[in-house]
C-alpha positions in Angstrom: 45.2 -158.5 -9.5 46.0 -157.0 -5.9 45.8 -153.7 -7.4 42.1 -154.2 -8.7 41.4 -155.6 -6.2 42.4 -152.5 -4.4 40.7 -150.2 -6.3 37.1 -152.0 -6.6 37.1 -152.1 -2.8 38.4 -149.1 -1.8 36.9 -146.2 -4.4 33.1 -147.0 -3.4 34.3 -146.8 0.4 35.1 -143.3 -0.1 31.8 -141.8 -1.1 29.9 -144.2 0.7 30.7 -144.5 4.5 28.9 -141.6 6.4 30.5 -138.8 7.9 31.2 -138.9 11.4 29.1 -138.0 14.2 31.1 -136.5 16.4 31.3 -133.4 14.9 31.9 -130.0 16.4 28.9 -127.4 16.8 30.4 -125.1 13.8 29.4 -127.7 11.3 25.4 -128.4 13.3 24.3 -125.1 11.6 25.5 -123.2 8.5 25.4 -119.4 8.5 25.4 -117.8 4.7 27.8 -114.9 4.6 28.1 -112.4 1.7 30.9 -113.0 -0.6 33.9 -111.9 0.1 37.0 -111.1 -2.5 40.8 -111.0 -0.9 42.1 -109.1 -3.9 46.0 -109.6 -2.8 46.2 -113.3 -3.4 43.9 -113.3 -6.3 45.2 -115.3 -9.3 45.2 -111.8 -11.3 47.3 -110.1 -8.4 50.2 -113.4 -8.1 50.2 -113.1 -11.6 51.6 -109.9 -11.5 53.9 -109.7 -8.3 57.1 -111.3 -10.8 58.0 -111.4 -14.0 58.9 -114.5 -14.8 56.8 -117.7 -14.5 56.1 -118.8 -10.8 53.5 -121.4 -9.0 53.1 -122.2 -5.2 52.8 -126.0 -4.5 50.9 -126.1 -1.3 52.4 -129.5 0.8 49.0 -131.4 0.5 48.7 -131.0 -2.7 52.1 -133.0 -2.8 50.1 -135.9 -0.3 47.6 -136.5 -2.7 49.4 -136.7 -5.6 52.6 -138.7 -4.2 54.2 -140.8 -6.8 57.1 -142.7 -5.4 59.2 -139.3 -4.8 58.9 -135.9 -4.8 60.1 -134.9 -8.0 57.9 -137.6 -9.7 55.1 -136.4 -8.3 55.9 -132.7 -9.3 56.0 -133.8 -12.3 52.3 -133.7 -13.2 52.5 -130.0 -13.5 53.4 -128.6 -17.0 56.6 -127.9 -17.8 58.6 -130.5 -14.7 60.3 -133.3 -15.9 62.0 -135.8 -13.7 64.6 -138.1 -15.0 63.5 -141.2 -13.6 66.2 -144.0 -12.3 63.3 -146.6 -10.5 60.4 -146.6 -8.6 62.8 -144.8 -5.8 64.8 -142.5 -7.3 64.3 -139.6 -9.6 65.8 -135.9 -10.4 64.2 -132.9 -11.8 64.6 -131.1 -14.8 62.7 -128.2 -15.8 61.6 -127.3 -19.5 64.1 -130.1 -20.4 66.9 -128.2 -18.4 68.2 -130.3 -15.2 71.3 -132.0 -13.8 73.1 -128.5 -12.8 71.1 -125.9 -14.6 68.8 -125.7 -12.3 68.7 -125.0 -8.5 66.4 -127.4 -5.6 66.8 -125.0 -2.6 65.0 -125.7 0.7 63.9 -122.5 2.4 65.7 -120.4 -0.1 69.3 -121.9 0.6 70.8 -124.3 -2.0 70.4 -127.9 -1.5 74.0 -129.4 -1.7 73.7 -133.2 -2.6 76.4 -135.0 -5.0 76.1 -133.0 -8.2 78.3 -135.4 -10.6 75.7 -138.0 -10.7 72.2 -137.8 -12.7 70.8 -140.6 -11.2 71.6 -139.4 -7.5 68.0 -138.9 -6.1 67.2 -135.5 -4.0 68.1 -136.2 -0.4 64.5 -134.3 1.1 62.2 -135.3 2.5 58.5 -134.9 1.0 56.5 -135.9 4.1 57.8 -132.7 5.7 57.0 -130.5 3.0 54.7 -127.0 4.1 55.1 -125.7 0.3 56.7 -125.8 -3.0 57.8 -122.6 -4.9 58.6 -123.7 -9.0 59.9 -120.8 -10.4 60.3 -121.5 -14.7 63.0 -120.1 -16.6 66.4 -118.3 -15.1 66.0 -117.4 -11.6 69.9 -116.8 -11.5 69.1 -113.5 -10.6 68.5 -114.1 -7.1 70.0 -117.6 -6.7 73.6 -117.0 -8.5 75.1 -120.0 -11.2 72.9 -122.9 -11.9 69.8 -121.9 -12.0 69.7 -121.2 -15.6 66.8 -123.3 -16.1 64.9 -122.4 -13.0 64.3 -123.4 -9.0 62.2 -125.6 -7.2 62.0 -123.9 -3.6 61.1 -126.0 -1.0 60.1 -124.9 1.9 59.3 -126.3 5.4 59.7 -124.0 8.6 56.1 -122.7 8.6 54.7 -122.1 12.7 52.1 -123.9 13.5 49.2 -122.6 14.7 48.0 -124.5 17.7 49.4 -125.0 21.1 49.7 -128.7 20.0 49.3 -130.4 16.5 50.1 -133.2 14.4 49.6 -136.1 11.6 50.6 -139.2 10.8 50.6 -140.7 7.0 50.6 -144.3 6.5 51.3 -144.9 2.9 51.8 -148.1 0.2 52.1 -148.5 -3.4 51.7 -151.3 -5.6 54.3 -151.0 -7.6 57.2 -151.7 -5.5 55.7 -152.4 -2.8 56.5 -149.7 -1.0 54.9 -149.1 3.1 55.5 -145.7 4.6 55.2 -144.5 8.3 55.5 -140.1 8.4 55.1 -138.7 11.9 55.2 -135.3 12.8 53.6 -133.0 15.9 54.8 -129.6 16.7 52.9 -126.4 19.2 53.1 -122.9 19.4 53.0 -120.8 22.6 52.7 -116.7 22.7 56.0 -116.1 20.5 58.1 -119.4 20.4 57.1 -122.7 18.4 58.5 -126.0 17.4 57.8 -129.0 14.7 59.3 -132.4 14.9 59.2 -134.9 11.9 60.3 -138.7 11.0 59.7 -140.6 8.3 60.4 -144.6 7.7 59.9 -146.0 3.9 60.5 -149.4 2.7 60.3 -150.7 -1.0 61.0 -153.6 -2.5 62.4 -154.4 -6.2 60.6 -152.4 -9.0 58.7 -154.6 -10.9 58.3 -153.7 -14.9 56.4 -154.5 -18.0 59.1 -157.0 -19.2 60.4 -160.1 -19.3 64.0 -159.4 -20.2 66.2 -156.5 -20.8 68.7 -156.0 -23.9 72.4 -154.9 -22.0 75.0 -154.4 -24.3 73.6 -156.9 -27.2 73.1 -159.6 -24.3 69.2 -160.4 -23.4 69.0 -160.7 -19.5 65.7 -162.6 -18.4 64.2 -160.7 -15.7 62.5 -162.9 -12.3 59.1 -162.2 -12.0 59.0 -158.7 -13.8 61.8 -157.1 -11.7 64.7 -155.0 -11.8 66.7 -157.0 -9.4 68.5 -155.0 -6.8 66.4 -151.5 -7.0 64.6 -152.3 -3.2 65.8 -149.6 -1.0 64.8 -147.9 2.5 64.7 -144.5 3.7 65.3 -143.0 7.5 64.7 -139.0 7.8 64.2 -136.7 10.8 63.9 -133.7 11.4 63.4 -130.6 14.0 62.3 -127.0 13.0 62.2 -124.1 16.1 61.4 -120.6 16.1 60.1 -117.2 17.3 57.4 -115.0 15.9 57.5 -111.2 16.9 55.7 -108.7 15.5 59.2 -107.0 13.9 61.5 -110.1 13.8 61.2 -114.0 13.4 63.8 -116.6 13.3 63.5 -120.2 12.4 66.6 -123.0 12.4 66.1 -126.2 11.3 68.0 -129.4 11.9 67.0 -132.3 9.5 68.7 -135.8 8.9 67.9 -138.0 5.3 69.4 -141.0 4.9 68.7 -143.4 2.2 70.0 -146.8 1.0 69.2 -148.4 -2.5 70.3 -151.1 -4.8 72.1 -150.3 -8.6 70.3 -152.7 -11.0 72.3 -155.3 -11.0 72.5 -156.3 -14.5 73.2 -153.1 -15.7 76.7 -152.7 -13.2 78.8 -154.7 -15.4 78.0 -158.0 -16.5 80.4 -159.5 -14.1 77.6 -159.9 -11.6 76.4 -163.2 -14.0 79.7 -164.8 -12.1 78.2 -163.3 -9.0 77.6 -165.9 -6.2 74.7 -163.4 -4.9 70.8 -165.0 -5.1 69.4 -161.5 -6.7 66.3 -163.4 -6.6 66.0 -164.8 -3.3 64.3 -161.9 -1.7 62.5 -158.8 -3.4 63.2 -156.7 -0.4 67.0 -157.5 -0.2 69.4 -154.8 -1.0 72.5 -156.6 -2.4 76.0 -155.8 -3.9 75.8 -153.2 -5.9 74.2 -150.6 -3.9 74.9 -147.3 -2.5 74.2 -145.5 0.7 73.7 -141.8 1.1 73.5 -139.5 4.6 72.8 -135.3 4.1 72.8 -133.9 7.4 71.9 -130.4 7.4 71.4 -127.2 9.9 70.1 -123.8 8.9 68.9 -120.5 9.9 66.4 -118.1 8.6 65.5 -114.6 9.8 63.8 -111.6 9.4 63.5 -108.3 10.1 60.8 -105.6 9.2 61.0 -101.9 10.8 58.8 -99.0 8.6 60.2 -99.4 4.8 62.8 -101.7 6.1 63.3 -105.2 5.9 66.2 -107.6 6.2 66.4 -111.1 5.4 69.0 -113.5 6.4 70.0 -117.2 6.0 72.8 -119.6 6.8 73.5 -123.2 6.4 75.9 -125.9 7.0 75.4 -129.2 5.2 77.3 -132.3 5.2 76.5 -135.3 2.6 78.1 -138.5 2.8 77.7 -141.1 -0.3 79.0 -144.6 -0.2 78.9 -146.7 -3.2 79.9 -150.5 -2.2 79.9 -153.8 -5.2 81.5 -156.9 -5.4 85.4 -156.5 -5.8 86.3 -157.5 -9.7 88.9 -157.0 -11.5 88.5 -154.8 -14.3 92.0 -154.3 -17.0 94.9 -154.1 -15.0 93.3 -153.5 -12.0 93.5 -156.6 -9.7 90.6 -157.7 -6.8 90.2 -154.8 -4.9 90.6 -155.2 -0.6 87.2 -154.4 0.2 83.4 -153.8 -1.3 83.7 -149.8 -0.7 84.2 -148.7 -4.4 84.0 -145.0 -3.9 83.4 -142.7 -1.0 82.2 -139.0 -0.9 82.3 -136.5 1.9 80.5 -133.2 1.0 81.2 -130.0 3.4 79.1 -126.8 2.1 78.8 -123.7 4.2 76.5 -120.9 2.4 75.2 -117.9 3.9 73.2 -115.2 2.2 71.5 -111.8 2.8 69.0 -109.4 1.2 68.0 -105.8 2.3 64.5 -104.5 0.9 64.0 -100.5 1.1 60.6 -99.3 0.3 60.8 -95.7 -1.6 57.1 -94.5 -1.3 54.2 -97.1 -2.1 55.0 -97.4 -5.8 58.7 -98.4 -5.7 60.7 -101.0 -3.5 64.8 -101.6 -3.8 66.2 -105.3 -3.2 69.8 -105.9 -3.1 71.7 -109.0 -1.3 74.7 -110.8 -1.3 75.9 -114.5 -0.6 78.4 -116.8 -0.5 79.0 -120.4 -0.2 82.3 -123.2 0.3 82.3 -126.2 -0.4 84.9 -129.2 0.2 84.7 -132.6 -1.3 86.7 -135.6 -0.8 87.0 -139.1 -2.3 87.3 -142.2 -1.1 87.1 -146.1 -2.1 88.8 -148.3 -5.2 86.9 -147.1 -7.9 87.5 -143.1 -9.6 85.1 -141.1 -11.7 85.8 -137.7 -10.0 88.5 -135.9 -7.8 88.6 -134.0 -4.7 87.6 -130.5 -5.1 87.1 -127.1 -3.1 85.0 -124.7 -4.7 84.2 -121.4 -3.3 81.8 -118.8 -4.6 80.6 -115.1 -3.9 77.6 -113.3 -5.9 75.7 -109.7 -5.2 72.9 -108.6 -6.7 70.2 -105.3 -7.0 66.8 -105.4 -8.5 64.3 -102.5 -8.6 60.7 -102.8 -9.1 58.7 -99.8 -9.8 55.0 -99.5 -10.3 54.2 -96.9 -12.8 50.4 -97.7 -12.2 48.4 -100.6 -10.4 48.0 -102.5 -14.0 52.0 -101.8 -15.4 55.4 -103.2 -13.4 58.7 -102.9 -14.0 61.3 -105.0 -13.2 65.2 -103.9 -13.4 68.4 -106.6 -11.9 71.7 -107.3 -12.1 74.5 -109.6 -10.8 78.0 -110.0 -10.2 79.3 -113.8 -9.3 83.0 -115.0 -9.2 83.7 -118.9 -8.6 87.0 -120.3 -7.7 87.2 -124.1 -8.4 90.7 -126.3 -7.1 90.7 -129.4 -8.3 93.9 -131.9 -6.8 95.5 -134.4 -9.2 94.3 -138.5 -8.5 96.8 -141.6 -10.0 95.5 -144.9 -9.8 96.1 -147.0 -6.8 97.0 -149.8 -9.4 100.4 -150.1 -11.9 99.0 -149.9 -15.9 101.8 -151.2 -18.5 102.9 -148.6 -20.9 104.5 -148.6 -23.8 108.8 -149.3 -23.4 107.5 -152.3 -20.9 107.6 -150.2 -18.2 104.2 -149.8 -16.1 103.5 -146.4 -14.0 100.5 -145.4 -12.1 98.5 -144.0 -15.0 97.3 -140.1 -13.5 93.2 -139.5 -13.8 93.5 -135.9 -13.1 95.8 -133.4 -12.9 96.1 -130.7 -10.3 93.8 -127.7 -11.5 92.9 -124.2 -10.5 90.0 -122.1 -12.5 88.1 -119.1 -11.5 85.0 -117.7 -13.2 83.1 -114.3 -12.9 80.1 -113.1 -14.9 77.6 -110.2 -14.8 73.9 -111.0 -15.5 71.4 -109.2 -15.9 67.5 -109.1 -16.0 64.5 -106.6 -17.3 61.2 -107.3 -17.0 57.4 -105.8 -16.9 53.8 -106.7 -16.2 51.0 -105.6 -17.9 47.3 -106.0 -16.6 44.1 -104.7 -18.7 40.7 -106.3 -18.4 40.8 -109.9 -18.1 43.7 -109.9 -19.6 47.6 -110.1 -17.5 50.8 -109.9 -19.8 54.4 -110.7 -18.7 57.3 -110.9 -20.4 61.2 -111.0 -18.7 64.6 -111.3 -20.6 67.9 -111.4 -19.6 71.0 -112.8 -19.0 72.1 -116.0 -17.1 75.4 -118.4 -16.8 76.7 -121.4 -15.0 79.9 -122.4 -13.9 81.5 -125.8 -15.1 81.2 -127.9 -12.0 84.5 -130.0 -10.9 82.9 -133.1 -12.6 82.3 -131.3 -16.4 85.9 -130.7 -16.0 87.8 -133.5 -14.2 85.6 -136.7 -14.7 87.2 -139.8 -15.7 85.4 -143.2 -14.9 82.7 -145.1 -14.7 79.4 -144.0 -13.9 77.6 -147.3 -13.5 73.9 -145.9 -12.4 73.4 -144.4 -15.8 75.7 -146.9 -17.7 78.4 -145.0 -19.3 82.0 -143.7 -19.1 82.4 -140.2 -18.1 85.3 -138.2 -19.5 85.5 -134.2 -18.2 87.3 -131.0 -20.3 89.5 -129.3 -18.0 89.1 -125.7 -20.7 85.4 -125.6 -20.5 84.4 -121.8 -20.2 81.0 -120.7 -18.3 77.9 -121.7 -19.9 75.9 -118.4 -20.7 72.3 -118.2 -21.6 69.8 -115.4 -22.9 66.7 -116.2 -22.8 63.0 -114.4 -22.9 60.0 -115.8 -20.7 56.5 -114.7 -21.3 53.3 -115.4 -20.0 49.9 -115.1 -21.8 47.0 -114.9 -19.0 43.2 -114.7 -19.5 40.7 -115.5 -17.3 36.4 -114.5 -16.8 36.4 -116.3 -13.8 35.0 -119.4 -15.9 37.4 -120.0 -17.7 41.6 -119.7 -17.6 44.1 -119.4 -20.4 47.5 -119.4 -20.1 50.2 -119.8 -22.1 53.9 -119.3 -21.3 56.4 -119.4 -24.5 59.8 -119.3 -23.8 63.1 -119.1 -25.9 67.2 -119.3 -24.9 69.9 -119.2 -26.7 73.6 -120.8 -25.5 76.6 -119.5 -27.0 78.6 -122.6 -25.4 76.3 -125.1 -24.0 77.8 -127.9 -21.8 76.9 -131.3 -22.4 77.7 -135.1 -22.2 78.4 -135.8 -25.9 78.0 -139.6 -26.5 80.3 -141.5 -28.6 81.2 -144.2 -30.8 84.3 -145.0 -28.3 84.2 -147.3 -25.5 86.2 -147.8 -22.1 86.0 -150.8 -20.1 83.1 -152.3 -21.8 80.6 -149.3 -21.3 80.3 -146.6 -24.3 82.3 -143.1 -23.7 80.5 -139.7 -23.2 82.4 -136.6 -23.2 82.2 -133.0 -22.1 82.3 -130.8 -24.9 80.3 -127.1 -25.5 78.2 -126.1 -28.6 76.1 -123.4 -29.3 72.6 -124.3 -28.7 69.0 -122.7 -29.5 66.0 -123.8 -27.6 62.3 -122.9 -27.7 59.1 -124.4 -26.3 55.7 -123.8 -24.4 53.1 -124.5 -21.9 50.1 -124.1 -22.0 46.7 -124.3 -19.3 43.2 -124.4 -20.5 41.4 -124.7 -16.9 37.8 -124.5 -17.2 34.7 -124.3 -14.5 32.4 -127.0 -15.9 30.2 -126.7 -12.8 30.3 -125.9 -9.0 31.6 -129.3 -8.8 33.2 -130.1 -12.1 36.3 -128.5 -13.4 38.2 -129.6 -16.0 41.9 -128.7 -17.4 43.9 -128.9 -20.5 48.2 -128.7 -20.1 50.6 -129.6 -23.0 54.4 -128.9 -23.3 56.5 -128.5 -25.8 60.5 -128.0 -26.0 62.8 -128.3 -29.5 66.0 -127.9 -29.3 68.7 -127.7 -31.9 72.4 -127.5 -31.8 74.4 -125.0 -33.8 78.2 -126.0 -33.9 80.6 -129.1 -32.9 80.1 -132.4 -33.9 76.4 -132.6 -33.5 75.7 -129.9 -35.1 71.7 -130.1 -36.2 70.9 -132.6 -34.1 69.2 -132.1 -30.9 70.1 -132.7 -27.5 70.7 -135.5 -25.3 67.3 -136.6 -23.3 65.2 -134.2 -24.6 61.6 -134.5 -23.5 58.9 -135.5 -25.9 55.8 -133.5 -26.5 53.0 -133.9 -23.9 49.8 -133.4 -22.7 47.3 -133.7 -19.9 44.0 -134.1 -19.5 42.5 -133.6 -15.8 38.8 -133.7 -14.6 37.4 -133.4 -11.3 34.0 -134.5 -9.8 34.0 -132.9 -5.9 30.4 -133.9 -5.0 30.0 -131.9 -1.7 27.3 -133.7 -0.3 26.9 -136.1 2.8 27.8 -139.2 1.8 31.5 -137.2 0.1 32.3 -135.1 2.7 33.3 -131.3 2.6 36.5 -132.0 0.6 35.8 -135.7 -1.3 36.9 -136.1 -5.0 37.6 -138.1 -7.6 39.7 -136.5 -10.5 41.0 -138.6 -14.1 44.1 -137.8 -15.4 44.9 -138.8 -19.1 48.6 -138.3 -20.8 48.8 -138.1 -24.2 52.8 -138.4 -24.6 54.1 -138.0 -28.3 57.4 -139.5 -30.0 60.7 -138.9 -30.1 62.8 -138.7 -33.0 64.8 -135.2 -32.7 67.6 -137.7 -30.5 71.7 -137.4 -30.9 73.2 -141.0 -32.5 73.8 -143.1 -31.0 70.4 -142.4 -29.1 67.8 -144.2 -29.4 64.1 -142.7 -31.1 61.0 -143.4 -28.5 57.5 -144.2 -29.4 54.6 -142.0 -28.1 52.2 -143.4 -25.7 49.1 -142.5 -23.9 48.4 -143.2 -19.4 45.1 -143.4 -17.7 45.3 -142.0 -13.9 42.7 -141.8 -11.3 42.4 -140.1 -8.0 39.8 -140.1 -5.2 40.4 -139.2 -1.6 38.1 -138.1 1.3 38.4 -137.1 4.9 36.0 -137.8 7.9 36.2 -134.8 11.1 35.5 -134.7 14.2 36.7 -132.3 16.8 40.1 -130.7 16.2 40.6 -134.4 14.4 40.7 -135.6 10.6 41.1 -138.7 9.0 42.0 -138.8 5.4 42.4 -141.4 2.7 43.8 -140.6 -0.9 43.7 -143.5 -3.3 45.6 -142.9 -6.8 46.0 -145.3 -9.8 48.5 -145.1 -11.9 49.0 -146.4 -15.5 45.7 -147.7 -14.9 45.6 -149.5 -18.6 49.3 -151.5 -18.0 50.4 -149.7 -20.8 53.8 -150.9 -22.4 56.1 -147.7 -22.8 59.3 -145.8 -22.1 60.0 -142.6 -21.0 62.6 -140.5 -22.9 63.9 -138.8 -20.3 63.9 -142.0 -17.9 67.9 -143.3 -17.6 66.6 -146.9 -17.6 65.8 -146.1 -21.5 69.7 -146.7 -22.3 69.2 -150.2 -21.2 65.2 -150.9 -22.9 63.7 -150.7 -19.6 59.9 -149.9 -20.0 58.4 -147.8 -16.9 56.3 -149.5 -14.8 52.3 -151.2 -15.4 49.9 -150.5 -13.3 50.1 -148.7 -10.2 48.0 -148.3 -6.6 49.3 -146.1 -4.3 47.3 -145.4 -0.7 47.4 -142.5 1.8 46.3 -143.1 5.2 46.7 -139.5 7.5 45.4 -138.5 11.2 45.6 -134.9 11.9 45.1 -134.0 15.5 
């Protein structure tokens, strides 16, 4: 009802409250101009600067479309998917490829969170955003291991250009009731500038389209809708300073994100029915089980441009601490642990990369750069699901692109990466009976030393004739087992299963083509981007028909694997003011060998599609910049799942848009209202972690952006 309510009132106050007076004298007269085309950041002219599938995400576009986190709201755009764990929490996957095969980087360097879990959200924050690079398919080339599936490159240490500037966003969403404060101001003088940023969010427990939840063959009755437990906070800050010459620029940036959030409850074991703890005494409470995570980070990026040179250079140090506290239980022979803290992380990475760009006439340009990155974890608490670990890794690279004319490109790379990964041996802190009647303290990993090197490789061209742009790009790409794939052995209670690593799993390897399909009048846009990758030894989480203290046992194991799929864009100019736009995705997958053999893989996204129209008036009464854009998702079923999965019905979403801004002076106040799930559609999402226990995604939605800019 609040969320009607919402929407009947707010929606007509858009396009109905006048613009302000207090405008400056640029907008008292209109001068017509002849039209003017920038050819080098035409849509024909990205299209053809790489090979592989790319998009720039500009950071407003991120405001207006802000969906609880910044992967979820990503995930509008064809091809993202983002494995959802709550209202809060989320991580991305692209083309149905996530977890560690593909790479978040913030300013080009690697973001370093806790890889082992799934349901670990991305520790960045999306208020401070200046743009979002989404680069499909293997950008390994340039990024080293992981990022076999692709990169989503955030970046955030634009100047500003004012002597003084700011904004503030107040935000809320229905939902969860979340309420948001994000502050930020920065100024520029004649070479040096600065931006400061803090963001506060608050949410309360996610509320859901059921009544009760099916754990383990027991029905759980859920209090007023909601998932009890899943209320969490955030706390970020940041600083970003730098200098601006004409041949060299530097920027270093110092942010803090720190984030607390409750596990479900029901789903951490169903001791907590013995639990003396009122789960539904407060929706904003954030009780036993929950988990606390702190990713401090500092960086540096420079560069340096003299005739056809140009050097670029980052470096990073990053430090994430992850605390996961519940209610001491006994669980087997373990008795009642000392203390709530069940297991502690402390994450060191330092990384440190550099490229040099030569330019060899106007028709050729050389790239080559190296990097290298350590990386030191350590474990803590009663509770075990993965070891301490030091990894260290080194990778160089060289690409060539040559233009044999202004309409054909060529593309040449290769790459050279060696990983060293230590892992030290861990025995329960408890005595386990064995057979004999003797009992010993049972080892969960043994001590372990592995290094892995690989060359990849990439060609690709670009071909422009008429309306018409062509890409294609193939190549080579691998990933190293992480310490988890090979060491795990616990409990991983956010996603409800027992984790069991292979200490001889080799380095996942894909080849894989990208193309892209462009056409465009200037009415009307087509694009299509097929892609195809084939795994010799895919890693994966192969679920079971064993179980180990009461939760169902997934295990590492490789398989060869064959993948295919699509997107596809049909954007079309209605009008001046109406434009409408197609998307639809589509990703089969099939494993070859082991004991899943032709039978898909774990998680893998449904079908979809998107239909997206948008009225911008441009009148009066809507402002330079109102709109009001419709979003309907068409999602299909899933039945290519691996037993013991279960198949998911298709279902269909009704979004809606509108926002506005009112000027005056240097000044703007802007409101962006978005519904979501608009028809309290009853579903669940394939991809979403909460599936394993029957938990439908949430009704409907109302989110609200308030933002000053001064």
């Amino acid at each position: 009802m609040v969320a009607k309510i919402i929407c009947i009132i707010l929606i007509p106050l858009f396009f109905t409250l006048p613009v302000c007076a207090q405008q400056p004298a640029a907008y008292d007269s209109i001068t017509e101009l002849e039209a003017v085309t920038v050819s080098a950041g035409s849509p024909r002219n990205r299209a053809m600067q790489t090979a592989y599938s790319r998009q720039i995400i500009e950071g407003s576009w991120v405001e207006q479309n802000l969906a609880g986190s910044l992967m979820q709201s990503l995930e509008s755009l064809p091809g993202i998917q983002a494995a959802s764990i709550g209202a809060g929490q989320s991580r991305p996957a692209i083309r149905g490829l996530g977890f560690n095969r593909m790479i978040v980087a913030e300013d080009g360097i690697k973001h370093e969170g806790q890889p082992w879990g799934e349901e670990h959200g991305l520790e960045i924050d999306q208020f401070a955003i200046d743009e979002v690079e989404i680069i499909k398919g293997a950008g390994a080339l340039r990024y080293g291991s992981d990022a076999i599936g692709g990169v989503i490159n955030v970046r955030h240490g634009e100047a500003p250009l004012r002597r003084l500037e700011g904004k503030i966003n107040l935000t809320a969403r229905s939902v969860n009731e979340s309420v948001g404060v994000a502050a930020q101001v920065a100024g520029r003088g004649r070479r040096f500038w600065y931006r400061a940023t803090m963001t506060l969010v608050d949410y309360a427990d996610a509320q859901v389209q059921a009544d009760s939840i099916q754990y383990y063959s027991y029905y759980i009755k859920l209090h007023d809708r909601r998932l009890r437990n899943t209320a969490g906070k955030e706390q970020n800050a940041g600083l970003a300073a730098g200098y601006a010459g004409d041949k060299f620029r530097t920027t270093f940036l110092i942010s803090n994100v720190y984030a607390k959030n409750g596990f479900f409850a029901n789903a951490h074991g169903l001791e907590v029915r013995l639990s003396g703890i009122d789960y539904d005494r407060r929706r904003r409470d954030i009780d036993l089980p929950y988990h606390s995570v702190n990713h401090f980070k500092i960086s540096n990026h420079s560069e340096w441009q003299s005739g056809r040179w140009r050097v670029e250079a980052r470096a990073a140090y990053q430090q994430n601490g992850r605390d996961e506290c519940s209610e001491p239980v006994s669980h087997g022979y373990m008795p009642v642990p000392p203390n709530t803290l069940e297991r502690q992380f402390k994450k060191a990475t330092y990384s440190a990369g550099a490229e040099l760009t030569y330019l060899l006439g106007s028709r050729q340009s050389l790239h080559a750069g190296i990097d290298a990155e350590h990386q030191q974890n350590r474990r803590g608490g009663w509770g075990f699901i993965i070891p301490d670990f030091r990894t260290t890794a080194a990778g160089a690279y060289a690409l060539d692109r040559f233009l044999l004319s202004d309409d054909l490109i060529l593309t040449a790379g290769v790459r050279f990466d060696r990983i060293a990964t230590r892992i030290e041996p861990y025995r329960d802190w408890y005595r386990t009976p064995v057979a004999g009647g003797d009992s010993v303290y049972l080892p969960r990993a043994a001590r372990l030393q592995r290094t892995f090197t690989c060359v990849t490789w990439s060609v690709g061209v670009n071909y422009r004739v008429k309306q018409w742009t062509l890409k294609a790009n193939v190549g080579k790409s691998f990933r190293a087992p992480i310490p988890k794939e090979l060491g795990a052995d616990g409990v991983n209670y956010g996603i409800f299963r027992y984790e069991k690593g292979a200490a001889g799993l080799s380095p996942e390897e894909s080849y894989q083509l990208d193309a892209g399909i462009r056409w465009d009048n200037g009415r009307v846009e087509l694009l299509v981007e097929p892609f195809w990758n084939y795994f010799p030894n895919y890693i994966y989480l192969n679920p079971t028909a064993e179980y180990r203290e009461g939760l169902q046992l997934y295990a590492h194991t490789q398989s060869r694997v064959f993948r295919w799929g699509f997107e596809a864009t049909v954007d079309w100019r209605v009008a001046d003011k109406i434009r409408a736009a197609l998307t639809s995705e589509y990703v089969y997958a099939r494993q070859l060998s082991g004991d899943k053999e032709g039978y898909s893989l774990p998680f893998s996204p449904p079908a979809a599609a998107t239909l997206r129209l948008q009225y911008t008036p441009q009148t009066a009464w809507a402002g330079a910049d109102g709109f009001i854009a419709v979003h309907y998702k068409i999602v299909g079923s899933q039945y290519e799942i691996v037993p013991p999965e279960k198949p998911t019905d298709g279902y269909r979403t009704l979004a809606l848009t509108a926002g506005r801004s009112f000027r005056w002076g240097g000044q703007q106040l802007r409101f962006t209202l978005r519904g979501e799930n608009l028809l309290n559609t009853t579903y669940f999402d394939h991809t979403s972690y909460y599936r394993l226990l029957d938990v439908p995604e949430p009704g409907r939605s109302v989110s609200l952006l308030v933002g000053w800019q001064f």
